[in-house]
DRENDREN-856995 format. One record per residue (C-alpha): residue in three letters; x, y, z. Coordinates in pm, whole numbers, plus 32768, in hexadecimal, padded with zeros to 4 digits. Example, Ala and Ser with C-alpha at 12.3 -4.5 7.8 and 13.67 -1.06 7.14 Angstrom:
<atoms>
ALA84CE7E3E830C
SER85577F9682CA
</atoms>
This chain:
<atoms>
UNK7BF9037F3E05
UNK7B24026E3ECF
UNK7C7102963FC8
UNK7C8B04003FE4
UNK7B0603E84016
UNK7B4002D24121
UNK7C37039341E1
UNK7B9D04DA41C8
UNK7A4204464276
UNK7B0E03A24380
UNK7BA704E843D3
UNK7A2E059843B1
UNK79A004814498
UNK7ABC04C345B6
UNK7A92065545A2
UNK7955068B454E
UNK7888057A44CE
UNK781E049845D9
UNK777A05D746C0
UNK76D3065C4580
UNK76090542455B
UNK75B5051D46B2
UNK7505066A46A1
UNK742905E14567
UNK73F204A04602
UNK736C0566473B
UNK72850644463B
UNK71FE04FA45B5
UNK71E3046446DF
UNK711C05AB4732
UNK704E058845E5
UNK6FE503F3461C
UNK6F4804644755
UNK6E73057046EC
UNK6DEB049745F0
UNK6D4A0579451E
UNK6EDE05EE44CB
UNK6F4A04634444
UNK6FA404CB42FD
UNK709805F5438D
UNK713704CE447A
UNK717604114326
UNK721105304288
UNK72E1055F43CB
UNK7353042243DC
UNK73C6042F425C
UNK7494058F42AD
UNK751A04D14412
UNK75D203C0430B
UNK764004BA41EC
UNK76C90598430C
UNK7788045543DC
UNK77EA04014263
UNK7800053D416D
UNK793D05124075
UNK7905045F3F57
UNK776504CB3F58
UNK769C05E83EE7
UNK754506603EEF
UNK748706B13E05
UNK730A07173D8C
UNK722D05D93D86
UNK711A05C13C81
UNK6FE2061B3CE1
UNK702F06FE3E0D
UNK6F0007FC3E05
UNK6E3808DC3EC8
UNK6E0B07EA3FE5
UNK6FB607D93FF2
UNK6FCD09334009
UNK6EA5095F4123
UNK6F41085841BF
UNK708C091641C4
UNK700B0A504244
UNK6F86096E437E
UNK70CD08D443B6
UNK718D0A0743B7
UNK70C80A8744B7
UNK70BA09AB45A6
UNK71EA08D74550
UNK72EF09464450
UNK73780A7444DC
UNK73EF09D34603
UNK748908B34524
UNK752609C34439
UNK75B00A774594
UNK76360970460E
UNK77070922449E
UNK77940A9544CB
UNK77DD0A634622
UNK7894091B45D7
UNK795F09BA44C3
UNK79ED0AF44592
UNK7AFE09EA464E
UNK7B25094D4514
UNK7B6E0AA04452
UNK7C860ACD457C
UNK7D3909C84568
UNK7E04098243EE
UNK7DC7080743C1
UNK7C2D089443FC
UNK7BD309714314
UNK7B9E088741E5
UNK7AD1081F42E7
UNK7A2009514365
UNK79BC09B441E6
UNK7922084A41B5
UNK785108B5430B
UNK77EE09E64279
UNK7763092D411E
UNK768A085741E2
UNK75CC0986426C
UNK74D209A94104
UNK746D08294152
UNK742C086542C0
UNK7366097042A6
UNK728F08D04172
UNK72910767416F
UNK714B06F440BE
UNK717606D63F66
UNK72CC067D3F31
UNK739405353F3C
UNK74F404D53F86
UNK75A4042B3E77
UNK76FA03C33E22
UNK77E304C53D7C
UNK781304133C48
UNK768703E73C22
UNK764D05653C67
UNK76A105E53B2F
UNK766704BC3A1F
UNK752E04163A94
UNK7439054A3AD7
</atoms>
């Protein structure tokens, strides 16, 4: 499975991967310079590397996330996520024409939820996703 993983975020990182994560690193870049936005450039920064690296990882609900994760989201959406989550369905409608792409395209897609509401969730390996939490 490590292999198949391997390969398949390779492929990712040649199609899709590498300008994906330019985009967060841009909104975190963004975020460390409005100061008052660092802990939105962390969480970009943590999306940039699960979207450069996505098979094989998952996100899911950290403990703890509250109000102030949820206020926090409503922020970033506005001013931030919806252009991230844009450009992941722009990226996937060349994918989606092209056969060897739309594995592809539909992993683009599934990264929309954490784009568009990143505080209060963590990436974790698959394996740890379902037995550890």
């Amino acid at each position: 499975m490590k292999v198949f993983n391997l390969v398949l975020n390779i492929l990712w990182l040649v199609l899709c991967g590498f300008w994906m994560a330019i985009g967060y690193l841009i909104a975190a870049l963004i975020c460390f310079i409005l100061i008052v936005t660092i802990p939105f450039g962390i969480a970009s920064l943590r999306i940039a590397g699960f979207v450069l690296w996505p098979f094989g990882r998952t996100t899911v609900d950290r403990p703890g996330a509250g109000a102030g994760s949820f206020l926090g989201n409503v922020i970033w959406v506005i001013f931030a996520g919806w252009w991230l989550a844009l450009g992941h369905v722009i990226t996937s409608i060349p994918l989606f024409l092209s056969l060897i792409g739309i594995p592809f395209g539909w992993a683009n897609l599934k990264l929309i939820p954490i784009s568009l509401m990143p505080l209060g969730r963590e990436v974790v390996p698959t394996d740890e996703a379902f037995g550890g939490r």
